[in-house]
N, CA, C and O atoms as CSV, one atom per row, in Angstrom:
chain,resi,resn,atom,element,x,y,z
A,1,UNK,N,N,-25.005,24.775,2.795
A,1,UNK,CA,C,-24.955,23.500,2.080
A,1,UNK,C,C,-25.987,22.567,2.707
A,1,UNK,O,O,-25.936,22.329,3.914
A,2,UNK,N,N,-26.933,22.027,1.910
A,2,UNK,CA,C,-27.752,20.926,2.508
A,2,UNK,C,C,-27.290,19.654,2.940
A,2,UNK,O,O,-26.395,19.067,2.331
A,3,UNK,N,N,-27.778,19.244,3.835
A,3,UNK,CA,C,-27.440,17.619,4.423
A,3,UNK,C,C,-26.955,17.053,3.241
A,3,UNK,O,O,-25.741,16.894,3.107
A,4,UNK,N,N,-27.982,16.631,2.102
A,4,UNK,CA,C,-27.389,15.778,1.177
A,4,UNK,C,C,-26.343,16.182,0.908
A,4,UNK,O,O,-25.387,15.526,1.321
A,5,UNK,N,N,-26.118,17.234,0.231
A,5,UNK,CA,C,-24.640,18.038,-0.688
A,5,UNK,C,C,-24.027,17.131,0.127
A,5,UNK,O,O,-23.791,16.039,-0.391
A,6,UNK,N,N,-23.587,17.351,1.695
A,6,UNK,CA,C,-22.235,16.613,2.347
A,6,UNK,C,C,-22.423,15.463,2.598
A,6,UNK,O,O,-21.297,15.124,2.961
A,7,UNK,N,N,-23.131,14.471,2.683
A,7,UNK,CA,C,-23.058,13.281,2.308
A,7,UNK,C,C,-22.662,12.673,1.109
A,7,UNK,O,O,-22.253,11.512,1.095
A,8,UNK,N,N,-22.739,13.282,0.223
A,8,UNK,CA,C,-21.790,13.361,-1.348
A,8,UNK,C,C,-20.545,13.357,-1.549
A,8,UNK,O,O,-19.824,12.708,-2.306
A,9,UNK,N,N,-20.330,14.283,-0.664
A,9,UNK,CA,C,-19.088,14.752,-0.820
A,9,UNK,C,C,-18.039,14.230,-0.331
A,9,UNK,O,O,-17.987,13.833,0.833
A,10,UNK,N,N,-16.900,14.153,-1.302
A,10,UNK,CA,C,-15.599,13.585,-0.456
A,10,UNK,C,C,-14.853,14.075,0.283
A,10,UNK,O,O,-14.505,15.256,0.314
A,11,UNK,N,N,-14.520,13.188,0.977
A,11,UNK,CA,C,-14.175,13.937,2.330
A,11,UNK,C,C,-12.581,12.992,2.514
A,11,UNK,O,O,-12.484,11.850,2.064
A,12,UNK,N,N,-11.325,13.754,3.299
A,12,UNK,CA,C,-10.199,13.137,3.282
A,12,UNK,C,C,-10.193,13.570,5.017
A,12,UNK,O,O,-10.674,14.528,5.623
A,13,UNK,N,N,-9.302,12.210,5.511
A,13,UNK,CA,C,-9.193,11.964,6.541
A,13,UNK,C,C,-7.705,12.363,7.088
A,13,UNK,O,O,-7.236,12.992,6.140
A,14,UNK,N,N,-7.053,12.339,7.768
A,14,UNK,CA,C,-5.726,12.260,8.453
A,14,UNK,C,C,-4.796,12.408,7.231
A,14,UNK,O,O,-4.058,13.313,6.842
A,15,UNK,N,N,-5.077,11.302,6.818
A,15,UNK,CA,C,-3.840,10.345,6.209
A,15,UNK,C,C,-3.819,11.447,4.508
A,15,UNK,O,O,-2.810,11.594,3.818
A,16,UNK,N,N,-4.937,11.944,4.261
A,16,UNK,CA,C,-4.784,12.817,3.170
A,16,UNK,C,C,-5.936,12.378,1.827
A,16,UNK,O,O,-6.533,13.119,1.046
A,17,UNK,N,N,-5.939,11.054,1.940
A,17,UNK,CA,C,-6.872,10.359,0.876
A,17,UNK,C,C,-8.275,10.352,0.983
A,17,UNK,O,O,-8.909,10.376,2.038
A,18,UNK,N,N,-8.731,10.319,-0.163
A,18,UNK,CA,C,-9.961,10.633,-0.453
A,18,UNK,C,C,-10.795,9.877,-0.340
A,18,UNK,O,O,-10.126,8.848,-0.241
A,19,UNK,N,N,-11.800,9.576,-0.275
A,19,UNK,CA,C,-12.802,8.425,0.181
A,19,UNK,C,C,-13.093,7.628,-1.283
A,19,UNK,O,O,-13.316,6.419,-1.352
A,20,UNK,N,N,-13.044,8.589,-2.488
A,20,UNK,CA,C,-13.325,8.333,-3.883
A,20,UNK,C,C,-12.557,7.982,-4.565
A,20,UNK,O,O,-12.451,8.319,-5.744
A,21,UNK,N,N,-11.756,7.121,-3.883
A,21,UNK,CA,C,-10.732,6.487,-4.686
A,21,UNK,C,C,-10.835,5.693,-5.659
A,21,UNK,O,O,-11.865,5.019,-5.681
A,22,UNK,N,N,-10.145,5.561,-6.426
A,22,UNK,CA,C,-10.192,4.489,-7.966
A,22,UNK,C,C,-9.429,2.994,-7.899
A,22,UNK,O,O,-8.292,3.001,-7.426
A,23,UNK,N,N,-9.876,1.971,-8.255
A,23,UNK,CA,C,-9.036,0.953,-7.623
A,23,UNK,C,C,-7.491,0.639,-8.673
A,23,UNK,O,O,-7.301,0.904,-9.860
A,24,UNK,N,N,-6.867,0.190,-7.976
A,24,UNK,CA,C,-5.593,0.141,-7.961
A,24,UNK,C,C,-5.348,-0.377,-9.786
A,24,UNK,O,O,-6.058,-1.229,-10.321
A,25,UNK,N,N,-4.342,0.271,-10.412
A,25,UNK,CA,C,-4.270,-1.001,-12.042
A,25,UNK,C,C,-3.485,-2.122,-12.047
A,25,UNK,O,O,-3.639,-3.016,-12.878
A,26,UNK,N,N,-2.557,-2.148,-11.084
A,26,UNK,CA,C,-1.665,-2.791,-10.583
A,26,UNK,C,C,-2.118,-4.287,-9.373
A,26,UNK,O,O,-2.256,-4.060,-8.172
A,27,UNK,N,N,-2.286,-5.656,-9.926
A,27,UNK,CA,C,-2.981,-6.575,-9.019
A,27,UNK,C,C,-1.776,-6.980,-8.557
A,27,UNK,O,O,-0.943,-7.772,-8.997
A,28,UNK,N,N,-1.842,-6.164,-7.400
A,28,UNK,CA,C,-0.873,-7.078,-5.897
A,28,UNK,C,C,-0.981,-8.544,-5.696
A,28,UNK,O,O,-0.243,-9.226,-4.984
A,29,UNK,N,N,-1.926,-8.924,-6.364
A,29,UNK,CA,C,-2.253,-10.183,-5.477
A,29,UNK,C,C,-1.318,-10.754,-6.496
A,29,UNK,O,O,-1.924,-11.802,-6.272
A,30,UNK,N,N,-0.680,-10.991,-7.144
A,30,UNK,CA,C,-0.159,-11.742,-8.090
A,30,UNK,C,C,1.197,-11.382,-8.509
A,30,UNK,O,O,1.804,-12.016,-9.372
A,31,UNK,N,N,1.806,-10.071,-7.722
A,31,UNK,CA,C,2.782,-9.951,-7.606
A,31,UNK,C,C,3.874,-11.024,-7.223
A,31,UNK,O,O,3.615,-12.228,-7.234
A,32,UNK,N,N,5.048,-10.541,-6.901
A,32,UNK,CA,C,6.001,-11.505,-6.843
A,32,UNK,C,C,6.570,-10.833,-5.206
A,32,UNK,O,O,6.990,-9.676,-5.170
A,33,UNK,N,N,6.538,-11.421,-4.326
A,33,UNK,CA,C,6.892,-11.019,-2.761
A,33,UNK,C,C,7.991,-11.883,-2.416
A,33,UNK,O,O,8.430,-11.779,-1.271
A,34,UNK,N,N,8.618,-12.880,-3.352
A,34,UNK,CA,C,10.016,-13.295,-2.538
A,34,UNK,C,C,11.314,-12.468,-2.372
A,34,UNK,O,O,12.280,-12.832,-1.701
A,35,UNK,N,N,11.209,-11.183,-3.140
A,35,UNK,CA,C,12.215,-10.163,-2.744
A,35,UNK,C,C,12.071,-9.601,-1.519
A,35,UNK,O,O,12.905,-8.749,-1.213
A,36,UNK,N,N,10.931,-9.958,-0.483
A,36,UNK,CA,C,10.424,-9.316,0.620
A,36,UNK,C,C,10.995,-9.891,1.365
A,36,UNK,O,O,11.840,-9.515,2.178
A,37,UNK,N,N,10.274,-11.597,1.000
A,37,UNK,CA,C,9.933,-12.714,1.946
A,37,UNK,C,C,11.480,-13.558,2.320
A,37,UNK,O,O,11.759,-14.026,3.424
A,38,UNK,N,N,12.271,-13.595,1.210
A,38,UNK,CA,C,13.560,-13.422,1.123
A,38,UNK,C,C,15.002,-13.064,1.837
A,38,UNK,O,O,15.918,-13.845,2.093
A,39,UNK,N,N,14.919,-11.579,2.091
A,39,UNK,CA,C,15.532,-10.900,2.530
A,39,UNK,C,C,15.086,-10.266,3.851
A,39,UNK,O,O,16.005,-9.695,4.439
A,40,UNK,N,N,13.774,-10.229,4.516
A,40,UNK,CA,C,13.063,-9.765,5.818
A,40,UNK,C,C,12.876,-11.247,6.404
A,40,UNK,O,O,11.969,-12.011,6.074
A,41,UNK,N,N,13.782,-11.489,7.232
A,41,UNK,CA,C,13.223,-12.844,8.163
A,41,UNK,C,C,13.143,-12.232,9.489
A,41,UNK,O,O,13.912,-11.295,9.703
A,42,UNK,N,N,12.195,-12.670,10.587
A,42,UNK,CA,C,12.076,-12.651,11.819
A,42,UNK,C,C,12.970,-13.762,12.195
A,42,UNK,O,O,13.436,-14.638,11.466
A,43,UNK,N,N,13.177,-13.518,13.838
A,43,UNK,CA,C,12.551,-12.933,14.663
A,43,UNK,C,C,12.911,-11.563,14.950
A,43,UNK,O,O,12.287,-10.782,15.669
A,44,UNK,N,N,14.073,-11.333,14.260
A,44,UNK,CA,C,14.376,-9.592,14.414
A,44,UNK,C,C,14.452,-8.971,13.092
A,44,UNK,O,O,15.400,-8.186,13.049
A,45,UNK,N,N,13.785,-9.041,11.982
A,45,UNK,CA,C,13.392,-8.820,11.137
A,45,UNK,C,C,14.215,-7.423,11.277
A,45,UNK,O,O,13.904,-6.479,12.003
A,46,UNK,N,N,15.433,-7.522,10.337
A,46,UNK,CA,C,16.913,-6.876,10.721
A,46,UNK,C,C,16.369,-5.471,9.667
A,46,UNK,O,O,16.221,-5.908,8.526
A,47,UNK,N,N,16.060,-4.038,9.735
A,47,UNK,CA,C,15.526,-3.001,9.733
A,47,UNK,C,C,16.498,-2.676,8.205
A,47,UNK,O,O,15.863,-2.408,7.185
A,48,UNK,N,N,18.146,-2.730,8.153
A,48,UNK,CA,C,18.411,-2.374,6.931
A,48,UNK,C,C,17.957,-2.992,5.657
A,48,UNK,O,O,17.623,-2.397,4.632
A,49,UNK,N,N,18.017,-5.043,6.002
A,49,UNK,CA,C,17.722,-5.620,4.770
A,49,UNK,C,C,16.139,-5.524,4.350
A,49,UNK,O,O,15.647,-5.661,3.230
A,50,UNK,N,N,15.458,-5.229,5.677
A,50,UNK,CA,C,13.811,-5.348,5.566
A,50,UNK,C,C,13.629,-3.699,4.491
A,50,UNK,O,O,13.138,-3.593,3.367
A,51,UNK,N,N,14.071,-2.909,5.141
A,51,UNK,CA,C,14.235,-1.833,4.033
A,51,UNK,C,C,14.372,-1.812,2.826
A,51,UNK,O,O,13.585,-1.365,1.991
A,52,UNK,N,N,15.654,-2.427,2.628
A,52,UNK,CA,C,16.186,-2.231,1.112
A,52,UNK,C,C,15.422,-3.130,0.513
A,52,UNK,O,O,15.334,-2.910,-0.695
A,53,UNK,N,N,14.589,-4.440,1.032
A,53,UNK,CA,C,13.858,-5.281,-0.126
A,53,UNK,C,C,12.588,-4.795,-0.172
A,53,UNK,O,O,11.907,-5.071,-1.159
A,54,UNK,N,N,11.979,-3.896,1.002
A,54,UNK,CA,C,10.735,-2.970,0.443
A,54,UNK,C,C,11.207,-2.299,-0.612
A,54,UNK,O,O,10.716,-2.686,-1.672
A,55,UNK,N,N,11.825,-1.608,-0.685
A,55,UNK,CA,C,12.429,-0.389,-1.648
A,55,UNK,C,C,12.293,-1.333,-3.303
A,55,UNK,O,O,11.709,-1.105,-4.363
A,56,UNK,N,N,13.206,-2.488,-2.768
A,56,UNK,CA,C,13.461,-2.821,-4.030
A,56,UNK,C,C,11.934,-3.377,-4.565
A,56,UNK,O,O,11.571,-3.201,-5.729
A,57,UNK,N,N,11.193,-3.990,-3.664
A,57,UNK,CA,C,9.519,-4.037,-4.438
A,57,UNK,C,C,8.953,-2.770,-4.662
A,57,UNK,O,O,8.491,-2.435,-5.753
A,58,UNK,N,N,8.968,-2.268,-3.957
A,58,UNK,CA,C,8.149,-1.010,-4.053
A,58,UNK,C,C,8.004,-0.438,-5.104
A,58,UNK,O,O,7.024,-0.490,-5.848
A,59,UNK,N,N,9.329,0.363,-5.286
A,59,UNK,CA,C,10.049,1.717,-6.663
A,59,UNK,C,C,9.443,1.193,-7.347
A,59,UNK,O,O,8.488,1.950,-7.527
A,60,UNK,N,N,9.236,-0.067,-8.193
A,60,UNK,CA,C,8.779,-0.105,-9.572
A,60,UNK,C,C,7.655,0.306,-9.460
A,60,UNK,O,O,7.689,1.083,-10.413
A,61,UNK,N,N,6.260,0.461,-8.894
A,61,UNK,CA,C,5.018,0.761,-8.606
A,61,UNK,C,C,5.377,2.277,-8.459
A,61,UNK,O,O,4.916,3.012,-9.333
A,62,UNK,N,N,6.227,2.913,-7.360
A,62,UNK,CA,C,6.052,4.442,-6.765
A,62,UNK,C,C,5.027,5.156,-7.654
A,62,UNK,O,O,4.038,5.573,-7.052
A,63,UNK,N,N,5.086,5.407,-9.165
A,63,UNK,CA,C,4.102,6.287,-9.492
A,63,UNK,C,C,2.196,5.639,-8.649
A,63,UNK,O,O,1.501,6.295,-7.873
A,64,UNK,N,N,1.952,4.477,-9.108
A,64,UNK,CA,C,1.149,4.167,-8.572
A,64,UNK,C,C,0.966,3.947,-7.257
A,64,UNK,O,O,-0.236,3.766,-7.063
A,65,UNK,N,N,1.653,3.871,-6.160
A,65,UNK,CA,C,1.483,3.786,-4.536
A,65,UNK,C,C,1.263,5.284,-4.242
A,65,UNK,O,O,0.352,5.819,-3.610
A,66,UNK,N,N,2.347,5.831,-4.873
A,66,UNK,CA,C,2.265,7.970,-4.382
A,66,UNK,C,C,0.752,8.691,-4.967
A,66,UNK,O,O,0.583,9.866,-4.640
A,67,UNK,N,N,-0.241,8.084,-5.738
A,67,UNK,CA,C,-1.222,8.498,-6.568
A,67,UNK,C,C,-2.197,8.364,-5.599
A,67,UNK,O,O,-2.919,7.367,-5.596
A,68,UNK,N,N,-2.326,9.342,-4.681
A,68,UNK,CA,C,-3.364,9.489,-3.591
A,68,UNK,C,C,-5.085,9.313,-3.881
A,68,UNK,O,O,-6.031,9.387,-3.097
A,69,UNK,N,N,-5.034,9.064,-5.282
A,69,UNK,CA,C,-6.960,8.946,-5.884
A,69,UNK,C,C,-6.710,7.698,-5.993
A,69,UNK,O,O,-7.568,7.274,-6.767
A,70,UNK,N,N,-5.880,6.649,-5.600
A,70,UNK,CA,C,-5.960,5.130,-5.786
A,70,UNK,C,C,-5.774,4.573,-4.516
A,70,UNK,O,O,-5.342,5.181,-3.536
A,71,UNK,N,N,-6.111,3.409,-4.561
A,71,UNK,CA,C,-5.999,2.377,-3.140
A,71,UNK,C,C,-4.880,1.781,-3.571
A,71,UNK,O,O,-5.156,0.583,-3.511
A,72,UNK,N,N,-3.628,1.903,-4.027
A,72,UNK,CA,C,-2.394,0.789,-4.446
A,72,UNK,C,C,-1.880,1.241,-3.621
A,72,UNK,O,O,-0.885,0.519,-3.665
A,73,UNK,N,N,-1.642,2.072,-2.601
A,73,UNK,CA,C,-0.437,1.904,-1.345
A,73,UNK,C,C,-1.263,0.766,-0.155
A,73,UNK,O,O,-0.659,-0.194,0.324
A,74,UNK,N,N,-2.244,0.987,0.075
A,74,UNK,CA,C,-3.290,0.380,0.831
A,74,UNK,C,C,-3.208,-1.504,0.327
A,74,UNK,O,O,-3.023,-2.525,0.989
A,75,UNK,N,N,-3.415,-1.285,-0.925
A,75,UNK,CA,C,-3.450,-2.765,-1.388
A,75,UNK,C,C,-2.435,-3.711,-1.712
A,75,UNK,O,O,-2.567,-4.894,-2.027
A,76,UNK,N,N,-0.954,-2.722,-1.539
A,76,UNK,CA,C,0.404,-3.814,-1.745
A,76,UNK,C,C,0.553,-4.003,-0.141
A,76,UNK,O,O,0.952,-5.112,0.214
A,77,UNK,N,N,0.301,-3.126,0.784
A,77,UNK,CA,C,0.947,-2.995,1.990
A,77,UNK,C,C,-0.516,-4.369,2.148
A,77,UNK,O,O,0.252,-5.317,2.311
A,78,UNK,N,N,-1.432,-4.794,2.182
A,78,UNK,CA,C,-2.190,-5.686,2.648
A,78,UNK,C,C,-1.490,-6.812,1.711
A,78,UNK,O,O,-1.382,-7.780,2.464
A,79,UNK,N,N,-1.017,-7.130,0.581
A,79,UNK,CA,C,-0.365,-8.213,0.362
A,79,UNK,C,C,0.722,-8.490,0.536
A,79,UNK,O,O,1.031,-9.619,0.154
A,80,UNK,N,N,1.749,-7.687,1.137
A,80,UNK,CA,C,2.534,-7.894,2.313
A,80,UNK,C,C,2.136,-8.847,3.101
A,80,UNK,O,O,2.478,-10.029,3.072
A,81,UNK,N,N,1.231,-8.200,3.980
A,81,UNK,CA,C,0.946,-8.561,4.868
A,81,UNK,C,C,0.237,-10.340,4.780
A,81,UNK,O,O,0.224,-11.226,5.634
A,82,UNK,N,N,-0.164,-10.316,3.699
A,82,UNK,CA,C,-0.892,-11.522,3.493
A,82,UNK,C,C,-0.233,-12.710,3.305
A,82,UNK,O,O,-0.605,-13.817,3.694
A,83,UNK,N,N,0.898,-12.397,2.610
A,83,UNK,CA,C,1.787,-13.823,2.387
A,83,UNK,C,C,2.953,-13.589,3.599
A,83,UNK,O,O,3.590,-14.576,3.966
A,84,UNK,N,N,3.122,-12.756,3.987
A,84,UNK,CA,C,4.364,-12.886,5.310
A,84,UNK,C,C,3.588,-11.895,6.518
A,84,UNK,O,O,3.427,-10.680,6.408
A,85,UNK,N,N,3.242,-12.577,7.460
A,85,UNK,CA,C,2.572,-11.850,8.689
A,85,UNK,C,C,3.848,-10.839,9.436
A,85,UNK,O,O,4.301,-11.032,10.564
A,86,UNK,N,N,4.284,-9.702,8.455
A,86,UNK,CA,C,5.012,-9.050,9.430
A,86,UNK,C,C,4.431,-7.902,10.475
A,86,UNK,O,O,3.415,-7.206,10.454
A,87,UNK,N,N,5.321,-7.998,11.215
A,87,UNK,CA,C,4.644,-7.161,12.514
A,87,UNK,C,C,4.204,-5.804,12.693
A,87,UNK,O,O,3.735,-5.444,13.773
């Protein structure tokens, strides 16, 4: 295979995903995070309720977060992160 060919080529890392990913159809940014923000309070950000209100945001997306040719697990877990700095 020539140099170029593998510079082309996609290549998956650790985590399983592909470098050629498609962007997400689903805009996180405009989602609704008070089922998160809600129910997960610090300072001990209590592990069952922080659970069950991921879950409960999450599931509706699952087809799109589990779809390894997209960035939507990557891009809800950063708007998480964006409106509630959890740890």
């Amino acid at each position: 295979m020539a140099l170029v060919d593998t510079v082309f080529q996609a290549s998956t890392g650790s985590t399983g995903r592909s470098l050629l990913q498609i962007d997400c159809p689903v805009d996180f940014e405009y989602q609704n995070y008070t089922i998160i923000i809600s129910r997960c309070k610090g300072p001990h950000y209590p592990p069952t309720e922080c659970c069950d209100a991921f879950r409960d945001f999450a599931c509706p997306f699952a087809v799109y977060i589990n779809n390894k040719g997209t960035n939507c697990a990557d891009t809800m877990i950063s708007g998480i992160n964006f409106f509630r700095k959890y740890p």
